[in-house]
NUFIZA-850024 format. One record per residue (C-alpha): residue in one letter; x, y, z. Coordinates in steps of 0.2 Angstrom, whole numbers, plus 2048, in hexadecimal, padded with zeros to 3 digits. Layout:
BEGIN
aXYZ;...
***
This chain:
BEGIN
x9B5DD5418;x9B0DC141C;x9AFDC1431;x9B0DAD430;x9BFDA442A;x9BDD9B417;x9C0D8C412;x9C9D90403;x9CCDA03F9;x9D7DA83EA;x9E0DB73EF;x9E3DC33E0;x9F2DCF3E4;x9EBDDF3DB;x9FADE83DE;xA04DDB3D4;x9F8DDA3C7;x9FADEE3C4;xA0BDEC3C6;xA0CDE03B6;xA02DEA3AC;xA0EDF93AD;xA1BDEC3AA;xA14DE739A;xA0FDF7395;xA22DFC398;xA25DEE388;xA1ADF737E;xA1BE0A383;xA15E10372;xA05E06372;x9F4E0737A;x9F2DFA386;x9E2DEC388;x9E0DE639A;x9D8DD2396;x9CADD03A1;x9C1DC0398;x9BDDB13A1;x9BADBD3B3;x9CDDC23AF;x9D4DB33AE;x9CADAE3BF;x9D2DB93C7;x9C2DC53C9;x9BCDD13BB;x9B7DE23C5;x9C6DE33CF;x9D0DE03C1;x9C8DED3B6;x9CCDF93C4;x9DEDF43C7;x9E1DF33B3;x9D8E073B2;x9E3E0C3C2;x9F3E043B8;x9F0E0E3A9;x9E4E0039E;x9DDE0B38F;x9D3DFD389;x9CADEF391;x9C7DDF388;x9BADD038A;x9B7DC2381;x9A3DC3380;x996DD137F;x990DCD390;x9A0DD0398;x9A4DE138F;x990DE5395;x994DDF3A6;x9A2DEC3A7;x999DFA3A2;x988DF53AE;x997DF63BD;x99BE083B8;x9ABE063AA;x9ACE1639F;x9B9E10394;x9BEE09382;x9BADF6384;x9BADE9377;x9B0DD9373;x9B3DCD368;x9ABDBB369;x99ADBF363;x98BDB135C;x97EDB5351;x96FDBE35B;x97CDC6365;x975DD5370;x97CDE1362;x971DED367;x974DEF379;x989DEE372;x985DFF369;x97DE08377;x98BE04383;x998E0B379;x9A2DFA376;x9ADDF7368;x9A5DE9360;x9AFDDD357;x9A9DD8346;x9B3DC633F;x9A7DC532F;x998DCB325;x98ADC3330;x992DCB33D;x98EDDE336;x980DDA331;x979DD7341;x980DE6346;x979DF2339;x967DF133F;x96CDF1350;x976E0334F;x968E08343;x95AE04351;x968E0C360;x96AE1C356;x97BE1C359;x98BE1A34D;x991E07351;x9A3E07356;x9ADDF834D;x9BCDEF34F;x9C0DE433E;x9C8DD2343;x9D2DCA336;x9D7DB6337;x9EBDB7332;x9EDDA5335;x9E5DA0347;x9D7D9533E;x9CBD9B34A;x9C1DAE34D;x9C4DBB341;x9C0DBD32C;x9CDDB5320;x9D5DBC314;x9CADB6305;x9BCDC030E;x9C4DCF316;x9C3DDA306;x9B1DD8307;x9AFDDA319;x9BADE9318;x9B0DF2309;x9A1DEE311;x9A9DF6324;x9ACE04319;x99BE0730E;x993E0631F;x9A1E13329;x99DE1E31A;x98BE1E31E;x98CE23331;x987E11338;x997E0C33D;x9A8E11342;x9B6E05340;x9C2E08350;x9CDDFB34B;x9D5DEB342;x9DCDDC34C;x9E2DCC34A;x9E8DBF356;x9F6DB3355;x9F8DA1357;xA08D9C35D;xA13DAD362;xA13DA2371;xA21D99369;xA2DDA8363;xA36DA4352;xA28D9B34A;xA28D9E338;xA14DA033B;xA15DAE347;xA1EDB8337;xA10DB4329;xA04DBA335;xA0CDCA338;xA0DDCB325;x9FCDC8323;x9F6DD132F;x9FEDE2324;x9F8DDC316;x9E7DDC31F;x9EBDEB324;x9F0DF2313;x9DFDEF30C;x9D6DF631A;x9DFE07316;x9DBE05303;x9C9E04307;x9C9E13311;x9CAE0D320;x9D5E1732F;x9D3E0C33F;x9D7E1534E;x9E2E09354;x9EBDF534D;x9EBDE9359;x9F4DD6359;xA00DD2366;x9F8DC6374;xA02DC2384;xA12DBB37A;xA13DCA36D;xA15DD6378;xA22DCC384;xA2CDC6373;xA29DCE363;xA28DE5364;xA24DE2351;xA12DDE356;xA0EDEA362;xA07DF6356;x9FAE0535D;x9F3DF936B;x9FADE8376;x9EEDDD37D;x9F8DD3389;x9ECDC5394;x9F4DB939D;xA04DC03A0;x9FCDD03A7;x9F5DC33B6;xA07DBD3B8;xA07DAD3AF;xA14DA93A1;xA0ADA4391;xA17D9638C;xA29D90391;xA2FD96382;xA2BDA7386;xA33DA8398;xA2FDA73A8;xA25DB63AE;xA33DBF3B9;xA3CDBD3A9;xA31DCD3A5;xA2EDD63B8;xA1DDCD3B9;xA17DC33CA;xA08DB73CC;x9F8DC03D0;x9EDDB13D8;x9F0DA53E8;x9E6D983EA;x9E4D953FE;x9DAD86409;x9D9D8341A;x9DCD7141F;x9CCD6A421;x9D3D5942D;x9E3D54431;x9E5D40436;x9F0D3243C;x9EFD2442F;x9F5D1342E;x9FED0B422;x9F4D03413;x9E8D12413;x9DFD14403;x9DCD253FF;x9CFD2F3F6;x9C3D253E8;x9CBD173DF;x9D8D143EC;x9E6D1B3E0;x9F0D203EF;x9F4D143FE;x9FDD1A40B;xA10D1240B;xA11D1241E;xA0AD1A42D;xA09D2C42C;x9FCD3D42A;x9EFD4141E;x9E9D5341A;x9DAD58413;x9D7D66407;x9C6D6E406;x9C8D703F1;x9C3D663E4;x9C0D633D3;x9AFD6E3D6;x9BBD7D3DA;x9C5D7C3CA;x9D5D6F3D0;x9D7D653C1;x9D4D533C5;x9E3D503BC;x9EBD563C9;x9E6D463D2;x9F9D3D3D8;xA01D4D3D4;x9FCD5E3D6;xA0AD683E1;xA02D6E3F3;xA0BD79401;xA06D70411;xA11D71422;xA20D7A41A;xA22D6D40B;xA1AD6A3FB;xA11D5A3FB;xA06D523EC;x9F4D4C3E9;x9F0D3D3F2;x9E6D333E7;x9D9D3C3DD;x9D4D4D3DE;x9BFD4C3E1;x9B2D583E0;x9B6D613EF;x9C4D5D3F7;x9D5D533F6;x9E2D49401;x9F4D4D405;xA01D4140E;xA0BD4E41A;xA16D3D41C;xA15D3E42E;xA18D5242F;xA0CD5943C;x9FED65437;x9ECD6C43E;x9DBD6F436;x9DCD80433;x9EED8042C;x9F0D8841C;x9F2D7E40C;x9F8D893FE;x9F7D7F3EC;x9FFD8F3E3;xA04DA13E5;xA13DAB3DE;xA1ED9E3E5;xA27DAB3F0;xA25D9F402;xA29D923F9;xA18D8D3F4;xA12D843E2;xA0DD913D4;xA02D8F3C7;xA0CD8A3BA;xA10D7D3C5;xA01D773C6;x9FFD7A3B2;xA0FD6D3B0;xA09D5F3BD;x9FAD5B3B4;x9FFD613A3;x9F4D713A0;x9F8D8339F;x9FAD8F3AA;x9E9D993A4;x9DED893A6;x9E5D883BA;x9DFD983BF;x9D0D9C3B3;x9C8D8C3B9;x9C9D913CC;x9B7D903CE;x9A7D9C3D7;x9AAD913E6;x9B9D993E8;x9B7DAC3F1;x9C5DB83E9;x9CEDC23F8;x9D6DD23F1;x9E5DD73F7;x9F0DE63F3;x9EBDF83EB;x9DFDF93DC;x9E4E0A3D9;x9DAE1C3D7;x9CAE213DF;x9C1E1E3CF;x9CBE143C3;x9BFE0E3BA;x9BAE1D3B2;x9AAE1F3BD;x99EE2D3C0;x99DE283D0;x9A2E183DA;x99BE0F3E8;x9A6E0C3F7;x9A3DFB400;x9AEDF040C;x9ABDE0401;x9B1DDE3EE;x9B4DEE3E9;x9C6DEC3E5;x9CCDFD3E6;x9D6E063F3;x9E0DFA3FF;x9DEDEB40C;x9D6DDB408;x9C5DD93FF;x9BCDC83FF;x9AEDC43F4;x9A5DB63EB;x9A9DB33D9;x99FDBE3CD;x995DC83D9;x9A1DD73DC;x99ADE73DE;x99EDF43D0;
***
């Protein structure tokens, strides 16, 4: 617990956060569930979200890169985690002794790992990713038969397991796309010739944040819903998140920095993009471009100030930006709120997503190490993690209940 007052901080509402992943797993109740942790959970703040996500029933844990997966486990996290964005060189090795599931998209790929579960002395466990029609991560189709024989030759010979086969889609986002349909056929024809070669995956994984609001028909053994579980809708076209039960899990919060009387013809902020219309009072927001507010936001993000919103003054610098309270009377010290669940009235981030023509992921992963997250709410069980033991502190543990403040990245596990 901070005893001096901050100058800006995210408050993540673990309470709400658990609250949509049992929502979400009540769209898929036959299927395993993946809590998405990549990208410090969406900004949002890894460890406490691994708790909350354990507490709420996550089997699985996902990360984009090794380092995060290893990250879990060095904080105490017991449980299945998968990986999936590796490079050549990757720390294989250390994957394998961990106990990860290790994503394997192509040939080099197993390669690297074979020596490595070799060296470990441990049977590798392996998650096969076929590319159905993203374009991006994952083996095609012209190469899966081999990378599937070869899984298989090396599964027979005690080096690996193969846990799984996934694909990824690249536009459930928009539900009725004829694409969203040939992957899912692809993705049964990928998995048709894993089972040919012998292969019996523990579980068959595909539907991001939009499959498992939209489309039962790709839930298959596991759902790995990622923004969505945070709150956030992943398109228009999906719906809005209460659509689905689901509420924002992160508030961004500042404390007014100055409040002053200006005269008309003011120019505000660099560039002098904004000139005050008449006599009236200017606020100033200690965040910047520095703490992850998009300099597009510049003229027009959405702020809470005094009651009402109000819009960027003029451009949005590294560390702090103008609004024109039009008179309105305010103090430094006064809260500024730039988004929240929009229940007070307040912007929320898809707000701010459609004001400077983003998505609502990009506004809050951005939210930068500046930032201190405050947990708020009830992570859940003693040891959700699936710990042996786990240490009890007052800052950043994210467990129990009350309010938790912390820098970003440097929560205790």
């Amino acid at each position: 617990m901070t005893d001096s007052p901050l100058r800006a901080r995210a408050e993540i509402d673990l309470t709400a956060y658990g609250a949509n992943i049992r929502a979400l797993r009540g769209l898929a109740p036959r299927a395993q569930f993946m809590a998405v942790l990549k990208a410090d959970a969406y900004g949002h703040g890894t460890l406490p979200c691994a708790r909350a996500a354990r507490a709420a029933g996550a089997e699985w844990l996902g990360t984009a890169t090794p380092h995060e997966a290893l990250g879990l486990r060095a904080a105490g996290d017991r449980g299945r985690i998968l990986c999936w964005l590796w490079t050549p060189g990757g720390p294989w090795r250390e994957a394998v002794e961990a106990d990860l599931d290790i994503t394997v998209s192509g040939l080099w790929a197993l390669r690297e790992l074979l020596p490595a579960a070799r060296a470990a002395g441990r049977t590798a466990r392996v998650q096969l990713k076929a590319d159905t029609g993203l374009g991006r991560n994952g083996c095609l189709a012209g190469d899966w038969p081999g990378l599937v024989a070869a899984a298989r030759a090396a599964e027979a010979d005690g080096a690996v397991s193969v846990t799984g086969v996934w694909s990824h889609f690249a536009r459930a986002d928009e539900p009725g796309d004829p694409s969203v349909r040939g992957q899912l056929d692809a993705f049964h024809e990928a998995l048709a010739v894993a089972e040919r070669a012998g292969l019996r995956p523990e579980v068959r994984h595909m539907a991001n944040s939009p499959a498992t609001l939209t489309l039962p028909a790709a839930h298959f053994d596991l759902v790995r819903p990622g923004v969505s579980s945070y709150g956030l809708s992943p398109s228009p076209e999906v719906g809005v998140p209460a659509d689905f039960g689901l509420r924002p899990v992160m508030a961004l919060k500042a404390s007014l920095a100055q409040v002053k009387e200006a005269p008309a013809g003011l120019g505000v902020s660099y560039g002098h993009h904004y000139v005050t219309p008449g006599r009236t009072t200017l606020a100033l927001v200690p965040l910047g471009y520095a703490d992850g507010v998009p300099r597009h936001a510049s003229g027009t993000g959405p702020v809470l100030v005094a009651g009402k919103w109000r819009t960027v003054a003029g451009r949005v610098a590294m560390d702090q930006f103008v609004v024109d309270l039009g008179g309105d009377a305010a103090a430094a010290g006064d809260e500024a709120v730039l988004f929240g669940a929009g229940d007070h009235g307040e912007p929320t981030a898809e707000d701010w997503a459609r004001a400077t023509g983003t998505i609502g992921y990009e506004i809050v992963t951005r939210i930068g190490p500046r930032v201190p997250r405050v947990y708020v709410g009830a992570a859940g069980d003693a040891h959700p993690m699936n710990t042996d033991t786990e240490t009890s502190t007052g800052t950043d543990t994210g467990t129990g209940t009350g309010t938790h403040t912390g820098t970003h990245g440097a929560l205790h596990g």
